[in-house]
N, C-alpha and C positions, 0 to 999 in steps of 0.2 A: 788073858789080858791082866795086867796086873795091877794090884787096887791101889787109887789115888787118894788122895786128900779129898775131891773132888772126884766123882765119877767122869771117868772117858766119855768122850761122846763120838760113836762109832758114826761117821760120814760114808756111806756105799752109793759110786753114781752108777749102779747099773740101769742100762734103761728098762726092762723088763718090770721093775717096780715104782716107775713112772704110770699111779694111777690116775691122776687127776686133769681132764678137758674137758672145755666148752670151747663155745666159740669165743667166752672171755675169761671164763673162770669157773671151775667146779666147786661144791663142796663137798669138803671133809666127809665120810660117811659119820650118819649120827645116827646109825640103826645098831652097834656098837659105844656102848658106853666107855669101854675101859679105852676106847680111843679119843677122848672129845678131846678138843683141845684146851686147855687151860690153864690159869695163874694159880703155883703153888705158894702163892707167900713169900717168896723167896727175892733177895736184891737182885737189881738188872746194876748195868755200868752205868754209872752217871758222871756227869763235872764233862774236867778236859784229859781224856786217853789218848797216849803216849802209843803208837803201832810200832813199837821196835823189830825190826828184818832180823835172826838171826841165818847166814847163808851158810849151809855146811853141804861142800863139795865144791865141783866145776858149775861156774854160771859164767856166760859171758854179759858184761856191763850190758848188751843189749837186751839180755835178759833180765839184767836189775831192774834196767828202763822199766819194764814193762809195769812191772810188781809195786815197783814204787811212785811210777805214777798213776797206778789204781788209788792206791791209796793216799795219794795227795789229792786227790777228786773227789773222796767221802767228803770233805767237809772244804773243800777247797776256800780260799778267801779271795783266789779271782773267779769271778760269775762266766761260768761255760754258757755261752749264749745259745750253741747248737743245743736243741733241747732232743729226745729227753737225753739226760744228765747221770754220770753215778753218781750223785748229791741227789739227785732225784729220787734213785732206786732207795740209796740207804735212806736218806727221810722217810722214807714209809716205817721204817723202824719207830719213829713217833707215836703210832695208835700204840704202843705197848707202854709208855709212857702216861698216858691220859691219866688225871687221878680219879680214882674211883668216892674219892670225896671234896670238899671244897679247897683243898690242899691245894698250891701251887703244883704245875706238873713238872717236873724233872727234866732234865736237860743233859745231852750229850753230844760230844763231838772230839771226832779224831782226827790224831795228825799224824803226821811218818816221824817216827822219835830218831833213836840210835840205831844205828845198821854194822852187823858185827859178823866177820869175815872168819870163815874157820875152814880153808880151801887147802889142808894138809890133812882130810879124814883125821881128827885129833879121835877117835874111838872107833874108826875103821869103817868098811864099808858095806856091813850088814846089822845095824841097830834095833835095839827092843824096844820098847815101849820105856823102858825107866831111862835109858839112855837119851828119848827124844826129851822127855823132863829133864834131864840133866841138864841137854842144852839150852831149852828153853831159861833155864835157871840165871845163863850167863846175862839175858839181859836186865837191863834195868826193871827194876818189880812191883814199885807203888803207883800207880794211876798208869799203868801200863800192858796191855796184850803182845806176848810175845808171840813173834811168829816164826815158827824152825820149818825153812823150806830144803831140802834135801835135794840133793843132782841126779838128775836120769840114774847113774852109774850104782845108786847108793841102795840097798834093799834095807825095808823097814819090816819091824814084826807085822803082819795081818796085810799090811802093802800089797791090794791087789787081788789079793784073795779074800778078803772082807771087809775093807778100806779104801778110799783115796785121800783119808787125812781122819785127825780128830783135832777136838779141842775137849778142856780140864782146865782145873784149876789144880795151884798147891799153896799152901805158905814160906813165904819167901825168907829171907834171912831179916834177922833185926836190924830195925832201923829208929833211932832216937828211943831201946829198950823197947819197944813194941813190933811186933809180928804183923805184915798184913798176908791178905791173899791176893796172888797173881793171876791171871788170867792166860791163859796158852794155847798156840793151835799150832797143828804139824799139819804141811801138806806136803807130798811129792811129786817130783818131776816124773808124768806115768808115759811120755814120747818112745820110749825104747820096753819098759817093761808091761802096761797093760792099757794103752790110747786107748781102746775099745771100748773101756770099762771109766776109767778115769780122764780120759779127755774127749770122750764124746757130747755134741755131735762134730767135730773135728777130726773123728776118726771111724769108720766103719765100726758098728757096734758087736759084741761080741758076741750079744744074744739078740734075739725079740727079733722083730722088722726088721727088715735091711733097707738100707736107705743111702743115697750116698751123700758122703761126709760134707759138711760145707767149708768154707775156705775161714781159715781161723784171722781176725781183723787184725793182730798184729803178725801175720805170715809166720806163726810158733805155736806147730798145735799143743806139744806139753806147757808152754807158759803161759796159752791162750784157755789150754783145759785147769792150769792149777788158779789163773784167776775164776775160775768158776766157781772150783772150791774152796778156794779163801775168801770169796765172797759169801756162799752158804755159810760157810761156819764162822765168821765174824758177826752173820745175822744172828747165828746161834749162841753165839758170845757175849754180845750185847745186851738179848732177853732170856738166858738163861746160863750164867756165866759157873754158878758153885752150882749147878741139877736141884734147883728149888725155882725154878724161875716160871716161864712160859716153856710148854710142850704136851706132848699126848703118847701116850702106851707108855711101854716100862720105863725105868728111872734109867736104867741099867742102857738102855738104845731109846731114847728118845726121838722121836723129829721133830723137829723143834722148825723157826719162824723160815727157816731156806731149805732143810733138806724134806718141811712137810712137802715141797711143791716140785721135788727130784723130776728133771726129764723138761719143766716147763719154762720156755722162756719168753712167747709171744701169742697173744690171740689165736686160738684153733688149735693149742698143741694136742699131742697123743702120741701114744707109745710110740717109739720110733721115729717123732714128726715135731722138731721142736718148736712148730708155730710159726705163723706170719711174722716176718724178721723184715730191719731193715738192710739193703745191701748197698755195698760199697760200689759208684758208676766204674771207678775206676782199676779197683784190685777184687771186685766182686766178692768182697769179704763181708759174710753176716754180722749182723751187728745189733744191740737195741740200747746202747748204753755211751754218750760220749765224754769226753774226758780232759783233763788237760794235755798242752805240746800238741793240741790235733789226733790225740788218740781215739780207738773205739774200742768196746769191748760186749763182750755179751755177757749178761749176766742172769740167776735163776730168779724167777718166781719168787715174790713175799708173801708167806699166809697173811691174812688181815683176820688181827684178831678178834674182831666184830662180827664177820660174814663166816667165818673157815673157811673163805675161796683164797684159791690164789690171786695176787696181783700183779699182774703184766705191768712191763714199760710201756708195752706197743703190741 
């Protein structure tokens, strides 16, 4: 992997390292110290962030739908009355927020910024790790997280074999003679190269328990498995953006606020068993998450920085 500005933050959805169930929530092991979870000093995003899409490859608009109204729902300004809500899920990001002195507490919220089209493989279609910064680079870069989603068709370095995304930070180009840092996440389309691994549970898992796949809520198990992952690592984004932030074990792979809780989406999860889910009457499609336009989605587990348990929607 090759060194950032910013440490990569390596994202693996295998379920096999899917440790944590109750019937509501587990804790963290704390019989291991170099594991606990905690605040290194470090800034989290604050104010109003800019989620710029950058799309490199084939996506069909139905699959922009999708991505884009995930993320019109983090902070939406019309109130999704079906509860629960992804406004619901990301607000739990709040307990990392709390001030730890009589300081007012900090404040965030995102929106879908610029959305930038690069559907002629401009760097072909097996990229490295400095290439996916490269592209992240093309969006807008002050009060913004870029997000480089990549096409089924595209192979990324570590894609698969020890990844279904990361997120990093770099410094951006100057702007009014000053420099800031940017915030960036890469996720791929894993439908054709590793469902198993990266879009489970939508797809028959490639290790651990076997189980059969449930029905993905917008009928797209790669867009339905890369909003999983663009969820975990925007959590991870937000409380630990430059690797000073919130997280436990190395600096270097961290798990941080969504991928401590890998594998967990509902009351009673376990390996293999993503937990009591709600389902759809009519397309019988899993779900714990609604959204705007009438969408669903499922989304992971938040550690709670308070407890080390995870926290479910449902």
């Amino acid at each position: 992997m090759a060194s950032l500005t910013s440490s990569t933050i390596l994202f693996t959805l295998f379920v096999t390292i899917s440790v944590l169930h109750s019937s509501s929530a587990r804790k963290l092991t704390e019989s291991e110290p170099q594991l606990q979870f905690q605040y290194h000093r470090g800034p989290l995003l604050t104010g109003k962030i800019s989620v710029n899409l950058i799309w490199y490859g084939n996506f069909k608009p139905s699959q922009k739908a999708i991505i884009a109204d995930f993320i019109t729902s983090l902070s939406s300004s019309k109130p999704i009355t079906a509860q629960p809500s992804v406004a619901t899920w990301f607000k739990a990001t709040e307990k990392y927020y709390k001030p730890r002195s009589p300081k007012p507490a900090l404040s965030l919220s995102l929106s879908l910024g610029t959305q930038i089209l690069d559907e002629i493989y401009s760097l072909g279609k097996s990229l490295t790790t400095d290439q996916i910064l490269k592209l992240a680079s093309k969006g807008p870069q002050r009060n913004a997280i870029n997000v480089v989603l990549t096409s089924a068709d595209v192979a990324v370095e570590g894609f698969c074999s020890s990844r279904c995304g990361t997120h990093g930070s770099s410094v951006g180009a100057r702007v009014n003679g000053k420099r800031y840092k940017f915030a960036y996440i890469w996720v791929g389309n894993s439908e054709t190269q590793c469902p198993g691994q990266c879009a489970w549970p939508f797809h028959q898992p490639i290790y651990g328990p076997q189980s059969s796949p449930l029905v993905a809520p917008n009928n797209d198990v790669g867009l339905d498995g890369m909003v999983i992952n663009i969820a975990s690592l925007l959590a991870g984004t937000v409380t630990n953006p430059f690797g000073n932030g919130y997280f436990q074990g190395p600096k270097e792979a961290p798990l941080e606020a969504g991928s401590a809780c890998t594998g967990v989406y509902g009351k009673g999860a376990y390996p293999g068993y993503a937990g009591n889910l709600l389902v759809d009457p009519t397309t019988v499609a899993s779900y714990n998450a609604n959204a705007v336009n009438g969408r669903k989605y499922l989304l992971p587990a938040l550690l709670d920085p308070k407890t080390s348990a995870c926290s479910t929607l449902v």
